[in-house]
N, CA, C and O of each residue as an XYZ file, in Angstrom:
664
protein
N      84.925    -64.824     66.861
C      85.594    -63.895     65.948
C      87.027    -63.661     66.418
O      87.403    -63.386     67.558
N      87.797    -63.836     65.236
C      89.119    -63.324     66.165
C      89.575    -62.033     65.945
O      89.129    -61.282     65.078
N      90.988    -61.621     67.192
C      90.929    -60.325     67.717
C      91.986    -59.816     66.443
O      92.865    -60.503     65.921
N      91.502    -57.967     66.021
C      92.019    -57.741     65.169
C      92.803    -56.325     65.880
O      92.402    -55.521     66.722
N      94.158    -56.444     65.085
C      95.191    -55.706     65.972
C      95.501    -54.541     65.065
O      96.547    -54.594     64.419
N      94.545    -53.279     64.921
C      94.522    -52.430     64.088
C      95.857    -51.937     63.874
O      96.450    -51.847     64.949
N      96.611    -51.555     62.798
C      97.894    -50.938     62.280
C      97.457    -49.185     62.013
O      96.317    -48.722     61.986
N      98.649    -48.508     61.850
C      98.208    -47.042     61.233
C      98.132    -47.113     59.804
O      98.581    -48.050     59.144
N      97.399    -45.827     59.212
C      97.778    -46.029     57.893
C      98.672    -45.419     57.302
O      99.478    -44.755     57.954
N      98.740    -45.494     56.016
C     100.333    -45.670     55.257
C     100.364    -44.895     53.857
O      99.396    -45.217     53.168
N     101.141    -44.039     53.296
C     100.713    -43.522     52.010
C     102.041    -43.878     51.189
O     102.966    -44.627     51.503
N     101.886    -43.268     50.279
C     102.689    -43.097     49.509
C     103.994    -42.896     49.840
O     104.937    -43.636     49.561
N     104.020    -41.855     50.454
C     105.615    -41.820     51.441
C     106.079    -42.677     52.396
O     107.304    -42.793     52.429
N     105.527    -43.227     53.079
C     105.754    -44.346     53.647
C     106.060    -45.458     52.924
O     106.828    -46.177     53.563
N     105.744    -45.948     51.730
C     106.664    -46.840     50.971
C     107.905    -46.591     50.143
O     108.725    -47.098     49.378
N     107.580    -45.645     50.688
C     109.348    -45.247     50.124
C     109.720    -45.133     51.467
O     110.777    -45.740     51.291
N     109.750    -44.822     52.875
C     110.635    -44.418     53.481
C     110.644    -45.671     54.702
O     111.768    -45.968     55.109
N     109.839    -46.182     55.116
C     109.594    -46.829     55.509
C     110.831    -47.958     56.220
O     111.712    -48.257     55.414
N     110.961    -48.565     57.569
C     112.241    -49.323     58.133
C     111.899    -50.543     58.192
O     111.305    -50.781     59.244
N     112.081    -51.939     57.129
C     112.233    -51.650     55.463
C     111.285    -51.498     54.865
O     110.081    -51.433     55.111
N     112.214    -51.412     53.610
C     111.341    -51.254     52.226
C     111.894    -52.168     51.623
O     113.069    -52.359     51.937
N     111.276    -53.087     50.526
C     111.647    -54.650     50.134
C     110.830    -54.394     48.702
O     109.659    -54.630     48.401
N     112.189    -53.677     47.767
C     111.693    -54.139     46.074
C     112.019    -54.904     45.090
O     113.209    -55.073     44.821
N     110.936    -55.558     44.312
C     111.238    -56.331     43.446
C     111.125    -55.851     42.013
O     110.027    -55.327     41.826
N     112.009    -55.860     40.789
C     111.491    -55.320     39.949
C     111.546    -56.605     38.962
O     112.688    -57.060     38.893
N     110.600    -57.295     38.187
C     110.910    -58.605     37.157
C     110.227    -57.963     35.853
O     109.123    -57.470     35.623
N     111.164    -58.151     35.251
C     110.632    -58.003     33.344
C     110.431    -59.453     32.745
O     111.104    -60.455     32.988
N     109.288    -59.318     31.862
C     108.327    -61.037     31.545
C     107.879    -59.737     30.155
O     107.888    -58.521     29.964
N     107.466    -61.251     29.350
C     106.991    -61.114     27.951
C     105.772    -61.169     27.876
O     105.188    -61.303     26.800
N     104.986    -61.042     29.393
C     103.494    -60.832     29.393
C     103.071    -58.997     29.570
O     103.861    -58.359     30.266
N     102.016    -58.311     29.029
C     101.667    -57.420     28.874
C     101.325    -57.047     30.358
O     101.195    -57.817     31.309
N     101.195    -55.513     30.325
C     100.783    -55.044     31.360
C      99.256    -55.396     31.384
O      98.930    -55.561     32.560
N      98.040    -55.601     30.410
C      96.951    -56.032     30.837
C      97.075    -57.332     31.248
O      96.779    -57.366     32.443
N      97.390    -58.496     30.811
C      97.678    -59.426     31.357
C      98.052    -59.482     33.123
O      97.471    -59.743     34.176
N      99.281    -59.093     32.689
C      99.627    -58.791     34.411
C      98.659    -58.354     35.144
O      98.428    -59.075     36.114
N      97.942    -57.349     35.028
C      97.062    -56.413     35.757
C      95.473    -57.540     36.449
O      94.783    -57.525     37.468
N      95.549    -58.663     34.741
C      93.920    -59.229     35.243
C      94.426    -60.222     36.329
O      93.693    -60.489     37.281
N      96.243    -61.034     36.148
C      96.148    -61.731     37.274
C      96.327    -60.893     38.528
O      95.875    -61.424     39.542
N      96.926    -59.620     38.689
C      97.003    -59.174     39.950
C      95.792    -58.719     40.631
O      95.841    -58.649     41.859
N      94.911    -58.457     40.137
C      93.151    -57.961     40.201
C      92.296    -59.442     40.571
O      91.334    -59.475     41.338
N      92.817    -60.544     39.917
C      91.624    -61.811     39.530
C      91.086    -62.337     40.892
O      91.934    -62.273     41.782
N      89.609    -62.957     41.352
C      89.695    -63.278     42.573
C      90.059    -64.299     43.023
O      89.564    -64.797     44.034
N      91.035    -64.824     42.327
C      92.185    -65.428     42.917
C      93.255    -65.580     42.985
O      94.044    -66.525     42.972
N      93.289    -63.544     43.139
C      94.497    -62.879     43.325
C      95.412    -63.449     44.574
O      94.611    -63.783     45.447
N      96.846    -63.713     45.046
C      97.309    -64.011     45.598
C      97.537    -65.567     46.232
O      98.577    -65.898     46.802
N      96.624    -66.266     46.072
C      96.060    -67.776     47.232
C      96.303    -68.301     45.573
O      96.012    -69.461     45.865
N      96.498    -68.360     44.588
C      96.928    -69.161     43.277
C      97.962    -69.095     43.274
O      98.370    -70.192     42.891
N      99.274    -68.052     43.597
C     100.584    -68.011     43.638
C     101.444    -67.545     44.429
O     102.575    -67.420     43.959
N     101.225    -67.141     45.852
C     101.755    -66.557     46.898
C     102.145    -68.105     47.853
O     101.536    -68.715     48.732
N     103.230    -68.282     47.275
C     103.040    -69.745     48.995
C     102.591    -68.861     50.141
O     102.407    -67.656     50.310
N     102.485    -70.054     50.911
C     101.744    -69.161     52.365
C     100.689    -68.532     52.390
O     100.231    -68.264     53.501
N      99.871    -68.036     51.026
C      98.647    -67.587     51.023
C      97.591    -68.103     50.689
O      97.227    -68.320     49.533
N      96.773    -68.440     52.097
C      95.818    -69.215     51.864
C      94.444    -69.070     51.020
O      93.823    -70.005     50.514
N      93.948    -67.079     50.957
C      92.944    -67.297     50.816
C      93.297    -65.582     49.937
O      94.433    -65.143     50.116
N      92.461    -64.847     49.180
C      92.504    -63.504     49.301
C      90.917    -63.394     49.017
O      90.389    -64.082     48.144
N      90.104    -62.366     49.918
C      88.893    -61.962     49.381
C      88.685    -60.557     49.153
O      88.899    -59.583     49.875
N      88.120    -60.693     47.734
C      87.995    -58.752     47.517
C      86.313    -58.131     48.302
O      85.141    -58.273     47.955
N      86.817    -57.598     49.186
C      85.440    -57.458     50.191
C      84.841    -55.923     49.453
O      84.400    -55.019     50.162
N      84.887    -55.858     48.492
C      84.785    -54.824     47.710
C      83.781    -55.075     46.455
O      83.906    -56.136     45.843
N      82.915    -54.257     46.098
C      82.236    -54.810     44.278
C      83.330    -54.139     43.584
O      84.087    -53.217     43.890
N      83.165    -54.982     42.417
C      83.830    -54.438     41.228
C      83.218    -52.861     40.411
O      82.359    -52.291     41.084
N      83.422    -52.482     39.683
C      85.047    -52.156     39.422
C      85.242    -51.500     40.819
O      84.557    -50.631     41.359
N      86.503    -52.225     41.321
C      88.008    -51.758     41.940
C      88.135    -50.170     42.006
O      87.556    -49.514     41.139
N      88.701    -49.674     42.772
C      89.456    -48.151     43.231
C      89.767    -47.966     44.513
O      89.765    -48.760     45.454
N      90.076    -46.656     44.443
C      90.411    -45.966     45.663
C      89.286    -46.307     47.061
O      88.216    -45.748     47.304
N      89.912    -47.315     47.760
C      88.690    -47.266     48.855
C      88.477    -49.095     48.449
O      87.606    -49.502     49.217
N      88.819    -49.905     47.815
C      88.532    -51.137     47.856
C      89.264    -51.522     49.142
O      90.184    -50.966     49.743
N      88.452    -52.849     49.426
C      89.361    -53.588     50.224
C      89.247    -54.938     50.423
O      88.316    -55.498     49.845
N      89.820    -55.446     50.957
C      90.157    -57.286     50.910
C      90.719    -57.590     51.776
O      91.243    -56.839     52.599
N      90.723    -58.872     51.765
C      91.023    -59.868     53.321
C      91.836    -60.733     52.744
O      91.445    -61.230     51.688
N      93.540    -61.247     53.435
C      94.063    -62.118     52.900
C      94.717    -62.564     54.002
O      95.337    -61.885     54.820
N      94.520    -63.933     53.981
C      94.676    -65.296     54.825
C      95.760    -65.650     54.573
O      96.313    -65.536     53.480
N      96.312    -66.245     55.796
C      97.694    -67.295     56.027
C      97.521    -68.393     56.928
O      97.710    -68.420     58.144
N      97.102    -69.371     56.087
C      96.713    -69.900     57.214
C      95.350    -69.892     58.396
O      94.349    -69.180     58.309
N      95.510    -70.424     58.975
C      94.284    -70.849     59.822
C      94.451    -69.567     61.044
O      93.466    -69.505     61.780
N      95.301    -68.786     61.279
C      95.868    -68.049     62.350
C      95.629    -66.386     61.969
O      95.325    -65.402     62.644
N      95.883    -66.577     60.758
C      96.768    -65.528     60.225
C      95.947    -64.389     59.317
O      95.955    -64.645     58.113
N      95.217    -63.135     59.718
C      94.468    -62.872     58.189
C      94.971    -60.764     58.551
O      95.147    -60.072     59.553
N      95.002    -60.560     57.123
C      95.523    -59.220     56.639
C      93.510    -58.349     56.578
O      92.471    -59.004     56.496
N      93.569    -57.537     56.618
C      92.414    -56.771     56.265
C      92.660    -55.406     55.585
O      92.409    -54.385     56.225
N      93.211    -55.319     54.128
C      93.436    -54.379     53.342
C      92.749    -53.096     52.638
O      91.607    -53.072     52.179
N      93.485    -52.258     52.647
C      92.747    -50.681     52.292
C      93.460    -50.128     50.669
O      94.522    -49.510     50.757
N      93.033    -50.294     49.632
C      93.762    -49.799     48.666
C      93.539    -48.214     48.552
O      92.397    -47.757     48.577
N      94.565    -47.465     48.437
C      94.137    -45.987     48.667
C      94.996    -45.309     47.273
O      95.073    -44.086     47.156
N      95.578    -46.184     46.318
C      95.805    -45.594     45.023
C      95.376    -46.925     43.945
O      95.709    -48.110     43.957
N      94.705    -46.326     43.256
C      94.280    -47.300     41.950
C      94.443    -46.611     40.259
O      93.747    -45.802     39.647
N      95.471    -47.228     39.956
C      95.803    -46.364     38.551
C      95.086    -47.585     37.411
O      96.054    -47.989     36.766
N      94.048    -48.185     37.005
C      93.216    -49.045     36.490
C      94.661    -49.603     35.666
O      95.575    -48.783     35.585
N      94.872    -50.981     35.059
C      95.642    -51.419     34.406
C      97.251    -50.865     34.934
O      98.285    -51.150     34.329
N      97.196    -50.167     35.971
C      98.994    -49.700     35.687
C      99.682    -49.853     37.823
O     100.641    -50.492     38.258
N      98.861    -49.140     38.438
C      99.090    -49.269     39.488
C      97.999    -49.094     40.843
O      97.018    -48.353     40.771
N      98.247    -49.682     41.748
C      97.626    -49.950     42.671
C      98.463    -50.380     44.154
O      99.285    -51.295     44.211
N      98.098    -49.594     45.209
C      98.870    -49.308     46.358
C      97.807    -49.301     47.584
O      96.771    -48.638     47.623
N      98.352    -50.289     48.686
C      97.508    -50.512     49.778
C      98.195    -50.367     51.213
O      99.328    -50.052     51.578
N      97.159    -50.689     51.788
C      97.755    -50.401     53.395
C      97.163    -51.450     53.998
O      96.340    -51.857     53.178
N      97.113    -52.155     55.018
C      97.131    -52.995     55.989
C      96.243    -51.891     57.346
O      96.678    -50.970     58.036
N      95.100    -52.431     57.274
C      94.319    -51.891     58.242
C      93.802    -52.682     59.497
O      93.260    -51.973     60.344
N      93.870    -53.939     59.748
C      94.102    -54.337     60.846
C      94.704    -56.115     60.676
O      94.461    -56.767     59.661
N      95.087    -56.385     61.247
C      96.035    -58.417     61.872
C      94.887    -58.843     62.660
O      94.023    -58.602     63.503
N      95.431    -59.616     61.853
C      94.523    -61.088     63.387
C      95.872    -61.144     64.575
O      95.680    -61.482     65.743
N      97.247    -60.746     64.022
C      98.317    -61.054     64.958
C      98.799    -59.583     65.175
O      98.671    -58.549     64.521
N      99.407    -59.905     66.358
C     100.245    -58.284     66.534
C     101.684    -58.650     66.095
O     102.045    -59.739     65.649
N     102.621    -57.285     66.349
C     103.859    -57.148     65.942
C     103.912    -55.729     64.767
O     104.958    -55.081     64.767
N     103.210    -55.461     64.170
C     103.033    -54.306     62.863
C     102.439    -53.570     63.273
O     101.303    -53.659     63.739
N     103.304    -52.451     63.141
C     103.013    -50.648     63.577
C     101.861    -50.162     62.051
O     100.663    -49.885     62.104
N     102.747    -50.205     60.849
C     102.212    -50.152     59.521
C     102.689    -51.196     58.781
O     103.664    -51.788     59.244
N     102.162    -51.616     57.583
C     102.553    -52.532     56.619
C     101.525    -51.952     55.301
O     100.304    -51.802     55.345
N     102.442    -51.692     54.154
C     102.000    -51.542     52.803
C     102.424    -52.127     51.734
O     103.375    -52.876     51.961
N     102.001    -52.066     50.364
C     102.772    -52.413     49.196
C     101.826    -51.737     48.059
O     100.721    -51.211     47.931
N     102.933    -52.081     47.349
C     102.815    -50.742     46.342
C     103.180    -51.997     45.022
O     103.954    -52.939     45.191
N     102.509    -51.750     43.897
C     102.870    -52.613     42.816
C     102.198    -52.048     41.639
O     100.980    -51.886     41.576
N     103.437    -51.608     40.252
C     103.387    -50.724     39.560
C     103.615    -51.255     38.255
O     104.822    -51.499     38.261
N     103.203    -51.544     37.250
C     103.318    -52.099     35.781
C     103.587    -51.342     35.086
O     102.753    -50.437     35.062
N     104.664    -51.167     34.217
C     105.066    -50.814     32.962
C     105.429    -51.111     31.692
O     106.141    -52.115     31.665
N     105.207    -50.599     30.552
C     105.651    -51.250     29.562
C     107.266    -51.161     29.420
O     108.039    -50.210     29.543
N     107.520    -52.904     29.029
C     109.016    -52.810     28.632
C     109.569    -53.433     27.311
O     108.878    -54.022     26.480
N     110.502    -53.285     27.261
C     111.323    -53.608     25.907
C     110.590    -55.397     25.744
O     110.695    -55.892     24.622
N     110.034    -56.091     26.633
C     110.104    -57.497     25.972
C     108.506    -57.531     26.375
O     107.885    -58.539     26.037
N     107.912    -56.645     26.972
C     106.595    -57.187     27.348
C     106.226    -56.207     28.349
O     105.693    -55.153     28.002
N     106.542    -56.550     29.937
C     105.935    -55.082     31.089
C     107.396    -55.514     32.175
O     108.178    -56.464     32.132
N     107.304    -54.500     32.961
C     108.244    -54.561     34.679
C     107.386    -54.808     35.634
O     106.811    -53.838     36.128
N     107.187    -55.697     35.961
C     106.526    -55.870     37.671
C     107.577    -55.016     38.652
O     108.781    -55.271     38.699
N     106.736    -53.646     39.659
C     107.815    -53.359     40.536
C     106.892    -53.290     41.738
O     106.053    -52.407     41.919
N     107.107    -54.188     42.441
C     106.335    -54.774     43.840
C     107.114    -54.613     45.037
O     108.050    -55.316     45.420
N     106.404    -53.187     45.799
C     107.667    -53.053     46.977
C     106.191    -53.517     48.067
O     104.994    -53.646     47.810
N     107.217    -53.711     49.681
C     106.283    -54.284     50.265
C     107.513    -53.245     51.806
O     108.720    -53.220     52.047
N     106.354    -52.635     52.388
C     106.928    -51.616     53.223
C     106.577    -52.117     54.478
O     105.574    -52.797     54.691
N     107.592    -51.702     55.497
C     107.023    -52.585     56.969
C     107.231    -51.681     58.174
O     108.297    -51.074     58.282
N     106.382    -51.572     58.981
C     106.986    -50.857     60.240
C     106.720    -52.189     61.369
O     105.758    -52.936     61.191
N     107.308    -52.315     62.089
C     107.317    -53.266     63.853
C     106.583    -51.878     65.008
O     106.458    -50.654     65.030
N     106.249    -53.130     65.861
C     106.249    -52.749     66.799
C     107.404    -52.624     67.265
O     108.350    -53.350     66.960
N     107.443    -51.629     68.103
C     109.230    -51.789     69.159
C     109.514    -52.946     69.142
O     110.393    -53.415     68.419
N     108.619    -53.778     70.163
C     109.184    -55.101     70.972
C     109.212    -56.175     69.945
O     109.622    -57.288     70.274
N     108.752    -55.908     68.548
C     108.975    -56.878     67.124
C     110.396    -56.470     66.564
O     111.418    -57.121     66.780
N     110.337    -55.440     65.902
C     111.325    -54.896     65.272
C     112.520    -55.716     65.149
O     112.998    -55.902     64.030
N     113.159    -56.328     66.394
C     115.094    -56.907     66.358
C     114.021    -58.176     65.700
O     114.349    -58.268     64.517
N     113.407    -58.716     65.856
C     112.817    -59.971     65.217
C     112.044    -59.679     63.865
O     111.841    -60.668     63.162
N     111.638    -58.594     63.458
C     111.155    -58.386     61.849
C     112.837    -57.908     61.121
O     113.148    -58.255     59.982
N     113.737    -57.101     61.999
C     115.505    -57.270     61.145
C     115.665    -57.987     61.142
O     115.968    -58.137     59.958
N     115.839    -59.531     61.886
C     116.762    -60.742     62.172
C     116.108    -61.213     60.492
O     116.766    -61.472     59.485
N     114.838    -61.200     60.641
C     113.858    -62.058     59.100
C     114.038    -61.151     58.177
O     114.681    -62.088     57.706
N     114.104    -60.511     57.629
C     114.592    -59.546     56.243
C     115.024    -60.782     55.469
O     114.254    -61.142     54.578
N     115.997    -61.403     55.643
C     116.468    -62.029     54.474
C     115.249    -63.308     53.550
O     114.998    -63.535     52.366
N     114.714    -63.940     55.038
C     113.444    -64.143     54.583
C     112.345    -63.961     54.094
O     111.535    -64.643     53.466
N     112.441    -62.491     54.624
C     110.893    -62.023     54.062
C     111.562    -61.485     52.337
O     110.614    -61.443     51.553
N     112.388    -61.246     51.918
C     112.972    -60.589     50.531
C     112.596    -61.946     49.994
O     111.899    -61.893     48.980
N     113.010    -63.610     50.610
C     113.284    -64.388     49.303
C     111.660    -64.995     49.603
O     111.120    -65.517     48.628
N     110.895    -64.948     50.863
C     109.194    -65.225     50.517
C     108.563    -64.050     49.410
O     107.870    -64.451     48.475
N     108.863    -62.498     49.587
C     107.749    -61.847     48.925
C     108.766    -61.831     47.254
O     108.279    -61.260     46.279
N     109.857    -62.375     47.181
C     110.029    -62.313     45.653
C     109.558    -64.011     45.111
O     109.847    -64.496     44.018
N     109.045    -64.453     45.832
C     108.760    -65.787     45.341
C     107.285    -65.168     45.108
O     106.871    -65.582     44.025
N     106.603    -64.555     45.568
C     104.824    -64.033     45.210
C     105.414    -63.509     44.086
O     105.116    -64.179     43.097
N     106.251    -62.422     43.803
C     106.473    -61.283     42.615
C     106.455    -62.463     41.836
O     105.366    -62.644     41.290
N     107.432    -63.443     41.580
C     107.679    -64.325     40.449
C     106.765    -65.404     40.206
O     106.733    -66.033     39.148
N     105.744    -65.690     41.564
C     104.863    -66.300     40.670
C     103.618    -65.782     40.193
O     102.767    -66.422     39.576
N     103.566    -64.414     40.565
C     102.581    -63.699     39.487
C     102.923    -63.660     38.053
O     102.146    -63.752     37.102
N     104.069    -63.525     38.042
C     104.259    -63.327     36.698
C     104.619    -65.165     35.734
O     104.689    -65.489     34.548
N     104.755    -65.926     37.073
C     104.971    -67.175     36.240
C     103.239    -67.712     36.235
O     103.059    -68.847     35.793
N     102.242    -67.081     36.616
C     101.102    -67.630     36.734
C     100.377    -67.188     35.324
O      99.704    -67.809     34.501
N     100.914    -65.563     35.448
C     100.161    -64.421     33.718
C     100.685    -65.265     32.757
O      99.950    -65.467     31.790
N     102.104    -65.982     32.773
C     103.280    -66.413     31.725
C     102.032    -67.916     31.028
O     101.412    -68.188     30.001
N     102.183    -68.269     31.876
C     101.184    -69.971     32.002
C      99.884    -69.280     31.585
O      99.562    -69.960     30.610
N      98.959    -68.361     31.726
C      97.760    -68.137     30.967
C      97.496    -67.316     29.989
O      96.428    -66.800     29.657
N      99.122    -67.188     29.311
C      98.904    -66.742     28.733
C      99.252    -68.235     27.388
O      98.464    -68.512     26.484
N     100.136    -68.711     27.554
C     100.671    -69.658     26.673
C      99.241    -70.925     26.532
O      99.405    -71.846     25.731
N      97.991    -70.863     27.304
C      97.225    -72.077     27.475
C      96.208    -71.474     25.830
O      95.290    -72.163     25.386
C-alpha cells in the first residue's frame, strides 16, 4: 500500500484566500446540465484532464456533502478527495484529504456553473497551500500549473461540446 501524506482541511474561505488561488472562468454553448453530467460522469477527469490517469467516485450515488474519490496521476501519484459543498447541477467544492506524495499543506477546488448569455460559465478555481520546504518550488511552477489546470477547465467543456454535437 502506498504511504498517504494527510493534508488539512479546507473550506470555503480558503479558496478564496488561499497562497495561490488559480481561476478559470470559460463561457461554451453547452448548458449547465450538460456541463454538470460531464463534471459528475465516472469518467470524470481521466477523459479530459492530461495527466489524469484515473478518477474513482469512492462514494454511491446520488453525490453530496461527504462524497469522495480518488484521482490518479500516474503510477506514483494519487489525490484522495472530500467534497464538503454540493449544490446538485450548479456547484460542488472539495478538499484534498490525503497524497500518495508530500509537499501540500492544503489543496482545494471549487467549480461553479452558471447560466450565460450563450449557454453556462465554467468557474474552476483550484487553491493550494505548500509545505514550507515546497512552497519556493510550488511559486517557481504557477505558470505551469495555470496553463495545466486551464487545459482540464477547457477540456471539460470541449468534452460536454463533443457530446453534445454526437
Amino acid at each position: 500500500m502506498k504511504r498517504k501524506f494527510p493534508l488539512a482541511a479546507a473550506d470555503a474561505d480558503f479558496i478564496r484566500s488561499a497562497p495561490p488561488v488559480i481561476t478559470h472562468r470559460i463561457e461554451s454553448e453547452a448548458t449547465c446540465e450538460s456541463m454538470w453530467q460531464t463534471l459528475t460522469s465516472d469518467g470524470a477527469l481521466a477523459s479530459w484532464a492530461h495527466g489524469i490517469t484515473g478518477a474513482d467516485w469512492t462514494s454511491a450515488r446520488p453525490f453530496g456533502i461527504g462524497t469522495t474519490r480518488t484521482v490518479r496521476a500516474g503510477a506514483l501519484a494519487a489525490l484522495n478527495e472530500r467534497f464538503f459543498r454540493w449544490d446538485e447541477g450548479n456547484r460542488m467544492s472539495f478538499y484534498v484529504e490525503s497524497a500518495s506524495l508530500p509537499g501540500f499543506k492544503r489543496f482545494a477546488e471549487d467549480l461553479v456553473l452558471e447560466p450565460a448569455s450563450i449557454g453556462s460559465r465554467l468557474t474552476w478555481t483550484f487553491a493550494v497551500q505548500a509545505q514550507p520546504w515546497f512552497a519556493p518550488t510550488l511559486s517557481l511552477s504557477r505558470p505551469i500549473l495555470e496553463r495545466v489546470t486551464r487545459g482540464w477547465a477547457d477540456g471539460a467543456v470541449r468534452l460536454t461540446l463533443e457530446a453534445i454535437s454526437r
